[in-house]
ZAMARGU-4260 file (C-alpha; in steps of 0.2 Angstrom, whole numbers, plus 5000, padded with zeros to 4 digits):
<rodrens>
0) 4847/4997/5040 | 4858/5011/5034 | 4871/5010/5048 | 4875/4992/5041 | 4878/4996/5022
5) 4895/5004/5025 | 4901/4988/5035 | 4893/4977/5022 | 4905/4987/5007 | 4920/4982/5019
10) 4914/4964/5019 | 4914/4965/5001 | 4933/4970/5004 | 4938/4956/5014 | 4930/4944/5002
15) 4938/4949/4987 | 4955/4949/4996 | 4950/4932/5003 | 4945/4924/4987 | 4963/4930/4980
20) 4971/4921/4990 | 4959/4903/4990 | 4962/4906/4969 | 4980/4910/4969 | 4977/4917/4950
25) 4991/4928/4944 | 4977/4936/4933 | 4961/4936/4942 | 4968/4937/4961 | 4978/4956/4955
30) 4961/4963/4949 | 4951/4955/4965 | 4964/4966/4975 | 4961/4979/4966 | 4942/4979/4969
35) 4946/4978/4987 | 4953/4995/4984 | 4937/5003/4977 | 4929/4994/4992 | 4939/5000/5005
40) 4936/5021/4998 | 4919/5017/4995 | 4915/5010/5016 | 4921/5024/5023 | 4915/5037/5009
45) 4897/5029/5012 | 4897/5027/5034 | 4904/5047/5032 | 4886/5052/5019 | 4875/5044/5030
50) 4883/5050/5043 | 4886/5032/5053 | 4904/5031/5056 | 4909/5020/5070 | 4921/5012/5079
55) 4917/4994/5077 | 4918/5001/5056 | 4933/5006/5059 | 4940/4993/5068 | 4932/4979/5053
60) 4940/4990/5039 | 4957/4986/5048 | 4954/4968/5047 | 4949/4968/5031 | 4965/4977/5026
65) 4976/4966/5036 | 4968/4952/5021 | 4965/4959/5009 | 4982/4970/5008 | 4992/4961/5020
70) 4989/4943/5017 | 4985/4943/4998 | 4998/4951/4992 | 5012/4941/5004 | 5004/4925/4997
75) 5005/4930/4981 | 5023/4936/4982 | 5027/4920/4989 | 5022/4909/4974 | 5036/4920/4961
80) 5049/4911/4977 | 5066/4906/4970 | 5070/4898/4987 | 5063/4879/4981 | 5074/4871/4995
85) 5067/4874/5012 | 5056/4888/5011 | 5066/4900/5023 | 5068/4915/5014 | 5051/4914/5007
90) 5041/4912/5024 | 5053/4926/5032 | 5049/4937/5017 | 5031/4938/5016 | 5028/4936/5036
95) 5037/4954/5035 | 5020/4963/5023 | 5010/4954/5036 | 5017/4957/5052 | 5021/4977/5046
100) 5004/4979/5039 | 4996/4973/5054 | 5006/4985/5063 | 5004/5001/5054 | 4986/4996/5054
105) 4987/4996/5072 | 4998/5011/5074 | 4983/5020/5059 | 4970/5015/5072 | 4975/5026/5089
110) 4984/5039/5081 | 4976/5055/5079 | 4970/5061/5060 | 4985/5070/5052 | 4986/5079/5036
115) 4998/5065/5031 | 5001/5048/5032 | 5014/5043/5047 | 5024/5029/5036 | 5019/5020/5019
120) 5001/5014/5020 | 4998/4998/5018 | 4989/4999/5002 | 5001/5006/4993 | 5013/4993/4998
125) 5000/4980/4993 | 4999/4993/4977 | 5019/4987/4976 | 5017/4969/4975 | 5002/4968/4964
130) 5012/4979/4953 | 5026/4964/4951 | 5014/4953/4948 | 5006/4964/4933 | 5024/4965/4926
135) 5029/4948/4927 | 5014/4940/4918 | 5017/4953/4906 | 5034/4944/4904 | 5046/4960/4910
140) 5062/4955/4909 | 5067/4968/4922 | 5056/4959/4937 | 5057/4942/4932 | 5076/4941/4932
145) 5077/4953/4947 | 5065/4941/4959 | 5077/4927/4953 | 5090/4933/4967 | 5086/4924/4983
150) 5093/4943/4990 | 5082/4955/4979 | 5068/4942/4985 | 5071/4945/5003 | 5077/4962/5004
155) 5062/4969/4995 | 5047/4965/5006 | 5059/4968/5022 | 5066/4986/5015 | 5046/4992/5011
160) 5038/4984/5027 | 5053/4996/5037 | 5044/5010/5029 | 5028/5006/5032 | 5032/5006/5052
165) 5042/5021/5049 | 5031/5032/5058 | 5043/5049/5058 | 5042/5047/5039 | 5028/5060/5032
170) 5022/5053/5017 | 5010/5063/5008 | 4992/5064/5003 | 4976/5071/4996 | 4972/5073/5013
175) 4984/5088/5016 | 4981/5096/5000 | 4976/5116/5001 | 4971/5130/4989 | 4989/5137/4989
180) 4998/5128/4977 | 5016/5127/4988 | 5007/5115/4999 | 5004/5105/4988 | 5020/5106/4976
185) 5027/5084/4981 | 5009/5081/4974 | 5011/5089/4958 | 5028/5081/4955 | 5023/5063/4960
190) 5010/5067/4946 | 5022/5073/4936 | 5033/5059/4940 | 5021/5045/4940 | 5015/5051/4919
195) 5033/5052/4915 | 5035/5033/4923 | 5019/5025/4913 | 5028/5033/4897 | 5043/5025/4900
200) 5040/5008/4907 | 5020/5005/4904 | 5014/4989/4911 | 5033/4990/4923 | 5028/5006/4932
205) 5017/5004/4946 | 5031/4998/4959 | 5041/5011/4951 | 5029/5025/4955 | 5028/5017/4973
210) 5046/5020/4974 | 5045/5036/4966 | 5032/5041/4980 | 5042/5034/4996 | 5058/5046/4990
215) 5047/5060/4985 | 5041/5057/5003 | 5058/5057/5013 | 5062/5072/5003 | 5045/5080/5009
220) 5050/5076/5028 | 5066/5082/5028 | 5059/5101/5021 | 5045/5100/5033 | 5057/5097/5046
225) 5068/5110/5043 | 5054/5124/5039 | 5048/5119/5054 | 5066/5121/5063 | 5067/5138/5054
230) 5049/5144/5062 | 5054/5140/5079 | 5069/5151/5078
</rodrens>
């Protein structure tokens, strides 16, 4: 029976995402997603300790995501619309999370395991829009006024799903961390970075440490790149 408990963890994934979007709820939806994320460690965590990784997990965990960080968050983003007329900008923004997730999921999926992430992953994007959603029904000014621009609307969901399909874009992770400490330095600034934020804007700083990340990351590509130009001299 064991081969079927880390597949029944990610079911528990795509029924938390799926229950946020049948509810809708600016409070209870955020913190379902963000269960899906305990969920979606704790699957492949568990399939690796019992030593039952498969393909069909792998392939359901990605189904899940597409749900519960994908879908979810796009609904959700489309109910703080300010595009009341005839939906245009709303359906073109949030089909953007979907369709990029999906295929950054895809791309995930037959790529060979790197010691970093080829483009943003798609739950820090979803990380992103349940961020705004934390601010705003914490009545920030900032968001609120900001999501009232049919532009800042649409430009935001199109310029992060870009990143996410960015594939040449090395964003970092735990994954790539050593015992010498240079390897590891963008870590220790986004940590830095990511304290300083939650100082400063407190319930406003998760999608500004997602930002925070995306530019620590483009910095991180641009070195790798060269030390790697310099090494092939």
């Amino acid at each position: 029976m064991k081969q079927y408990i880390p597949s029944a963890i990610t079911a528990l994934n795509l029924i938390s995402g799926f229950t946020a979007i049948m509810i809708g709820d600016f409070y209870w939806s955020p913190i379902l997603l963000l269960m899906c994320f305990v969920f979606d460690s704790l699957d492949g965590l568990v399939a690796r300790a019992l030593g039952v990784s498969s393909e069909f997990g792998k392939q359901l965990d990605s189904i899940a995501d597409v749900i519960s960080f994908g879908v979810a968050p796009a609904y959700l983003y489309s109910l703080y619309s300010p595009d009341f007329e005839n939906r245009f900008y709303t359906i073109s923004a949030v089909s953007f999370i979907v369709i990029c997730g999906a295929i950054r999921l895809a791309k995930f999926n037959i790529t060979e395991s790197k010691p970093y992430f080829m483009g943003l992953p798609i739950p820090a994007n979803a990380l992103f829009y349940i961020g705004v959603i934390m601010a705003i029904e914490n009545e920030s000014k900032l968001f609120i006024t900001f999501l009232e621009s049919k532009v800042n609307y649409f430009l935001t969901p199109l310029l992060l799903s870009l990143v996410m399909v960015s594939f040449g874009l090395r964003m970092f992770s735990t994954k790539g961390m050593t015992k010498k400490w240079k390897d590891n330095i963008y870590h220790y600034i986004m940590a830095f970075v990511a304290v300083i934020l939650i100082f400063i804007f407190r319930y406003e700083s998760i999608p500004f440490i997602i930002i925070a990340y995306i530019i620590l990351s483009i910095f991180n590509t641009l070195t790798s790149r060269w030390l790697e130009k310099q090494v092939s001299i």
